[in-house]
N, C-alpha and C positions, 0 to 999 in steps of 0.2 A: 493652533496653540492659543492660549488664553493672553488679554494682552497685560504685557507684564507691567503695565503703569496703572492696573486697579488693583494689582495685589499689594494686601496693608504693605509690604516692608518697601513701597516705591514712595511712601510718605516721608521715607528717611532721608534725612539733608544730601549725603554724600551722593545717594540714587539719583534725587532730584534734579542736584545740579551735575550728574553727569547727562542727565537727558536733557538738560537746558532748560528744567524748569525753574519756578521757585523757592529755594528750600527755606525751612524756617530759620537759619542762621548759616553764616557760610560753613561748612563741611572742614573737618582739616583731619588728616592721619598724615603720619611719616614714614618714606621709606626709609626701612631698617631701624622700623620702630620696638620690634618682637626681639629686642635683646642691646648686643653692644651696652648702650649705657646704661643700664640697670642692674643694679645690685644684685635684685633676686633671680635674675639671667643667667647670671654670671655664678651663681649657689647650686641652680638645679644642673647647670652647663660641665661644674668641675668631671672634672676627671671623662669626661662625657666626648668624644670627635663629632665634628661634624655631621658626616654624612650618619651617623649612628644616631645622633638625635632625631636628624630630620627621618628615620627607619623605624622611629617610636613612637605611635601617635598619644601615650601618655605624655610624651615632653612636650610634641608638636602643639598638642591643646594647652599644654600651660603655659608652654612658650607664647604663643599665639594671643591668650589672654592678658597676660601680664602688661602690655602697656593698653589697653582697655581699662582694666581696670583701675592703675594708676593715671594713666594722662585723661581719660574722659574722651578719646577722641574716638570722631566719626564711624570709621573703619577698620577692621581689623583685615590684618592679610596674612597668610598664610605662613608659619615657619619652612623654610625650606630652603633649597638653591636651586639655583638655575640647572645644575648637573645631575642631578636626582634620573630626573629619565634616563639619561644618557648611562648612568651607571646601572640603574635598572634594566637596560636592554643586556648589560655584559661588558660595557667598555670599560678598561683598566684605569680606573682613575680615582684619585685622591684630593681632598681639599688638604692641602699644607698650612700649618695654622705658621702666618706671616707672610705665605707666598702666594695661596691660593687652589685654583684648581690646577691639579700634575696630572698629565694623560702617559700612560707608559708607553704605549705605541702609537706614534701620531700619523696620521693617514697621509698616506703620499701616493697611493694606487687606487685604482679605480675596482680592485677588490677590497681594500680597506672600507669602501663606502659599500658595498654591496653587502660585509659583514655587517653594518649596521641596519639591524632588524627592527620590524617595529615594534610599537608599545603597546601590548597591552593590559588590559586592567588586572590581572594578575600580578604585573612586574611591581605594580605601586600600591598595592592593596594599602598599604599603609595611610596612603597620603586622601586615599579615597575614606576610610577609616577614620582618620582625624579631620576630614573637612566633614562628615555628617556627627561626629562628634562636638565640634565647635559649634556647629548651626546651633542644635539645641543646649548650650551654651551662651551663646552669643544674645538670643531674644532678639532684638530687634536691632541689631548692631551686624551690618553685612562686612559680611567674610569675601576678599577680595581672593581669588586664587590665582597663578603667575604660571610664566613658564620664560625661559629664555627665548630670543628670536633665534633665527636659523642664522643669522651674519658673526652673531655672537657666539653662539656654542661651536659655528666651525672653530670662529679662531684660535679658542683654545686645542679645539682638535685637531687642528693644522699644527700650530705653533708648539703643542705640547706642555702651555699652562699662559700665563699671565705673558703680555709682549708692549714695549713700551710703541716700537715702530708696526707692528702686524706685517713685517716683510716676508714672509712665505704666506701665510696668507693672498699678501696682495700679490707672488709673484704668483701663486696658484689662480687665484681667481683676473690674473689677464692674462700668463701662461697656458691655461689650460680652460677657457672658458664650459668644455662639454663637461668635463670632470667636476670642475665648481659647483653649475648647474644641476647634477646628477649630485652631489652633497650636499647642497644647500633643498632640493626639492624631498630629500629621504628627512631632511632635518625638520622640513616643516610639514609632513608628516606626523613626525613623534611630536612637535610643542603641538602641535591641533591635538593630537590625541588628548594629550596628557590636561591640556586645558578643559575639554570636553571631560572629561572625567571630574576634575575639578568641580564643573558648574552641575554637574547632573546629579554629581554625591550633595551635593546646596549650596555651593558657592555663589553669593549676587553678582558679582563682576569678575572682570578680569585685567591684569595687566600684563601686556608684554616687554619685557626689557631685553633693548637692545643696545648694550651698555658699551661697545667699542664702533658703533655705526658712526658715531663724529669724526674716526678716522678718514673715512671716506670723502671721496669728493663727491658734490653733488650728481655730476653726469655717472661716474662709479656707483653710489647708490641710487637711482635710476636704472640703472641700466642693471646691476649687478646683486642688486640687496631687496628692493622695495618689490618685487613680483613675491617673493619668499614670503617674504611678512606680510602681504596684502592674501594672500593663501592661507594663512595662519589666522588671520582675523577672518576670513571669507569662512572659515570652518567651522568657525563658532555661533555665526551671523544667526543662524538658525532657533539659537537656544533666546534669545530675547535678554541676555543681560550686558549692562555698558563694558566694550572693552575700550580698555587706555594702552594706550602707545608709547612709547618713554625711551629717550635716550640720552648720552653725556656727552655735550659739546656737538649739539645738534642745531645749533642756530641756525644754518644755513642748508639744513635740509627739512626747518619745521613745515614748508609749502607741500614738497615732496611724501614727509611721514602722515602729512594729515590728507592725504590719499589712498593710503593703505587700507581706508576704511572705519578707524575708531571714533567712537561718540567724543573721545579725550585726549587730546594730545597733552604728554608733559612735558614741562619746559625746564632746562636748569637753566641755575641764577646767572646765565651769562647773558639772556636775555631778555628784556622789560613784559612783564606779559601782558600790556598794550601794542607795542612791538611785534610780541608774537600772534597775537590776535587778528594785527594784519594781516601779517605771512601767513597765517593757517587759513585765515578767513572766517567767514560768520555762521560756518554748519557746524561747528564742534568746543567742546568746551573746552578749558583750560586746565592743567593739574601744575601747582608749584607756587613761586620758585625762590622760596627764601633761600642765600647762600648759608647750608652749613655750617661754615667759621663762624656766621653772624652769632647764632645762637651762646658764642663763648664769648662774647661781649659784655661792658656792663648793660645791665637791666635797660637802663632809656634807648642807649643804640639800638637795643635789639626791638625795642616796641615800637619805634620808629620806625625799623624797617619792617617790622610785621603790618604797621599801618599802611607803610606803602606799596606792599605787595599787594593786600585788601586793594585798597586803591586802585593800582592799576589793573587788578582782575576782572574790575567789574566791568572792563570795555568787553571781557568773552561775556559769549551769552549765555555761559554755563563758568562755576571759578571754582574747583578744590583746592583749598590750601593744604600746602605740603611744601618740604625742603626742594632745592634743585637737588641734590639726589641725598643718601642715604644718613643717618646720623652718626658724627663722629663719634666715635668710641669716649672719647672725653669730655662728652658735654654732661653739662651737669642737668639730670631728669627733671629737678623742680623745674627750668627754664621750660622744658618743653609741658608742664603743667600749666605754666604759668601763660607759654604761647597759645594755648589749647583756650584758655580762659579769654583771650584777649580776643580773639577771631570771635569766638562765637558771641563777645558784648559788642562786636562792630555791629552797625547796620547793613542789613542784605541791601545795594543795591541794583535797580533792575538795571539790566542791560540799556547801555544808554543807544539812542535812538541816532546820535550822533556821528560820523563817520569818526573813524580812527585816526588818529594823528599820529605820521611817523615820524620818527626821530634820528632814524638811517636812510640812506638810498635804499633800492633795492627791495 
């Protein structure tokens, strides 16, 4: 395979500093940037479900562009959800607009997991459709493509939609360790497929979210979650582009996730990404982690904190800015124009040579 750091689109900031080079300004996109707070989101969206846009790849592409082309930032990622595969393979499920994803039959047998068949590129043609539709779009603007991890789409498939505690879940996965295992190995699976599809239709990157893994305790994902996910990044290793790693309320398993294999770990705002830089250590870059809420601040607070996010990014050897996780629905889009602007007049700088200074035990 040809190496992917002389192809022109590796000159792009966001590529750069996932591979720990150095880009020409720091990189910034937002998760849950391809909608929610924008107007013209919310115009092409009316009357439109979910999983019915993310089945269109006329939406998926406009969706997809629209904060490109308003906010100027680094990256574009993919319209979609995490549950895309999983209802493409057959399984009975719905995004409820307030609640989220609803599974009608939620797996309790070890035939339940045996019905989940895998994915192929047939079942998502769409998604493969709108990622080589974007590319030529996009020009010189890499298209991040996504997939749920296998910790997170069980839970929903356990619990049968959104769960504040994940108690069946976790009564399943220490209940029943052979069964978990047998779920969670069919799960990852389908997010490798569906990811490789992604990269092979032109996707530059990848990320995987695993948006309920904070649940856990560290020995729990160790032992229970991180073989899945590290099978998931292992799948793709092949294709040459950055994968990021990501989850909410992961502080205490960022040592742990940044073993599974990604050029990227991201961080949400719960911890300093000097902080995390220690934890993760000095092979892999950063993605994050301005707190959401900040963004609905006045103006100075929030540049403040975007400075000091910059700031402390530069102890990784590699720093994408972006939110600790998605954009609130109410934040007002000039800010994130406006933060878009502010990143890329900071100075890059390099990785300092200096060791890391913690600020917590451990």
């Amino acid at each position: 395979m040809a190496d992917p750091t002389e192809h022109p689109m590796a000159r792009a900031p966001f590529l750069a500093a996932c591979r720990r080079g150095t880009p020409a300004h720091v990189p910034v996109w937002f998760m849950r940037q391809a909608g929610r707070s924008l107007p013209e989101y919310r115009r092409v969206r009316a009357g439109v479900g979910m999983l019915e846009a993310c089945a269109r790849p006329d939406l998926v592409v406009e969706i997809t562009l629209q904060p490109v082309r308003r906010h100027g930032v680094d990256a574009a990622i993919l319209f979609s959800d995490i549950v895309v595969p999983l209802r493409a393979i057959g399984v009975d499920l719905d995004i409820v607009p307030g609640t989220g994803p609803v599974v009608a039959e939620p797996i309790r047998t070890a035939a339940d997991v045996q019905a989940l068949r895998p994915l192929d590129a047939d079942d998502v043609w769409y998604v493969t459709d709108a990622v080589r539709g974007l590319v030529g779009e996009l020009g010189g603007v890499p298209l991040i493509g996504f997939a749920g991890a296998p910790f997170t789409l069980a839970s929903y498939l356990i619990e049968g939609g959104p769960s504040r505690d994940h108690a069946r879940t976790k009564a399943l996965m220490h209940g029943n360790p052979e069964l978990w295992h047998a779920l969670l190995g069919r799960l990852a699976d389908i997010c490798a497929e569906h990811l490789r599809l992604q990269v092979l239709a032109g996707a530059s990157a990848v990320q995987l979210f695993d948006s309920w893994a904070g649940t856990l305790s560290a020995a729990d994902y160790r032992r229970s979650c991180l073989p899945h996910s590290a099978a998931v990044l292992a799948a793709v290793a092949d294709l040459g582009v950055p994968r990021v790693h990501f989850g909410v309320g992961t502080g205490e398993l960022l040592g742990s996730m940044a073993e599974a294999g990604a050029e990227v770990v991201g961080v949400d705002w719960r911890v300093p990404l000097d902080e995390a830089t220690r934890r993760v250590g000095p092979g892999q870059a950063l993605q994050g982690n301005l707190d959401p809420a900040v963004t609905m601040a006045p103006w100075p607070v929030v540049a403040r904190a975007v400075r000091e996010v910059v700031q402390r990014g530069a102890a990784a050897p590699g720093h994408v800015f972006n939110l600790g996780h998605g954009v609130l629905p109410d934040t007002d889009p000039d800010v994130l124009t406006r933060i878009v602007e502010l990143v890329h007049s900071l100075p890059v700088i390099p990785p300092s040579s200096k060791p890391v200074e913690s600020r917590t035990p451990g």
